[in-house]
Steps between C-alpha positions, in 0.01 A plus 500: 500500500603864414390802682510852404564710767478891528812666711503866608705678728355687748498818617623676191225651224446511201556105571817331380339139421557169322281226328640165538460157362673247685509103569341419827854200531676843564675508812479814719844528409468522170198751534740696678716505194243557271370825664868603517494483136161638455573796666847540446650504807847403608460200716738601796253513799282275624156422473192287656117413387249591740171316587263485710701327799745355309829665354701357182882601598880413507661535851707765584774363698577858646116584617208318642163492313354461867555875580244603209265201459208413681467170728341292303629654150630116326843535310586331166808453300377708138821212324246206589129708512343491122246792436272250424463354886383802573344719240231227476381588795577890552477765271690761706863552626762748525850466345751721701831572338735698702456546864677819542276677229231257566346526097143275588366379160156335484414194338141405405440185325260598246416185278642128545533373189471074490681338197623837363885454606775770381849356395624839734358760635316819371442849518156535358495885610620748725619928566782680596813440596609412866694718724840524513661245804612641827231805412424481866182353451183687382551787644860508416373441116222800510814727595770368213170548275480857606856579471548345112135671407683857623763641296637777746496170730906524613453192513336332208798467249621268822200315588474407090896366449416306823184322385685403166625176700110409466394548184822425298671773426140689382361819629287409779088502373267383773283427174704270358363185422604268189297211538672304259875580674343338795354196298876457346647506827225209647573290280851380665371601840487121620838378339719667738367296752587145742286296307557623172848412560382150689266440150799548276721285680242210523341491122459271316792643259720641797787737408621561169876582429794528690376543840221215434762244371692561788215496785427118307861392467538565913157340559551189299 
């Protein structure tokens, strides 16, 4: 089963939003890395799922999830969770990326789609570009969008060099959106991954060329 899901951050308007279709065999994980993509963000902080009493999350080994969560708030490990276990059964949650500037994006499950699979996933829609990391959060993006809309801003020529890291070298556009840069980019957003790696190494063909030969020559 495929679900397309509808993810928004919050707190920030006009919306910045994206329209997924994705495989319900997804791990949490791999979600993650999708919305990464989707969005375009850098993938250097970490990140959780949110539902009602139960939290998708890695552990921090330098904090304690027991200082913020609630009693009887369950914790699961988003490398073994699919989507599937529990968007069958929810159709809310909130993905958190970055605890310091806290973005909150919404996901709605909006249709669950049985015997329509997608070899990867897809951005069916979406707006606007997402803020710049480290931003300080929302407020700290409603300030850096001040500064680059003012031109006698001391500060703007600054604020726009420093935002480059996030949009590749472009002139930062909080209404960029290129739907099918974002498609390009999902389409090898699962091969960098554990069991993409675990899948080559265990097909039916194996390796090819040098480094294959040689992994079969040592295993013979």
């Amino acid at each position: 089963m495929s679900y397309v899901i509808k993810v928004t951050i919050k707190g920030i308007r006009p919306p910045i939003w994206r329209r997924l279709q994705v495989e319900g065999s997804l791990t949490f994980a791999q979600l993650h890395s999708v919305l990464q993509v989707a969005f375009g963000w850098l993938d250097y902080h970490l990140y959780r799922f949110a539902f009602d009493g139960l939290e998708v999350c890695e552990e921090d080994p330098h904090a304690t999830w027991s200082e913020f969560q609630a009693e009887e708030t369950r914790q699961v490990d988003p490398a073994t969770t699919t989507i599937g276990s529990l968007f069958e059964s929810q159709r809310r949650c909130v993905y958190e990326y970055d605890f310091g500037d806290s973005w909150e994006h919404e996901i709605v499950v909006e249709k669950r789609l049985q015997g329509q699979s997608v070899p990867c996933p897809v951005c069916l829609a979406g707006a606007r570009h997402r803020p710049p990391e480290d931003v300080g959060g929302v407020g700290g993006y409603e300030r850096f969008l001040a500064s680059i809309k003012d031109k006698s801003d001391p500060e703007r020529d600054e604020n726009l060099t420093w935002a480059r890291k996030d949009t590749g070298g472009r002139l930062f556009d909080p209404e960029h959106f290129y739907l099918d840069e974002i498609n390009a980019r999902l389409l090898h957003v699962l091969e960098d991954t554990p069991e993409a790696a675990e899948a080559l190494f265990m097909g039916r063909s194996g390796l090819t060329g040098e480094v294959g030969r040689s992994r079969r020559v040592r295993g013979a």
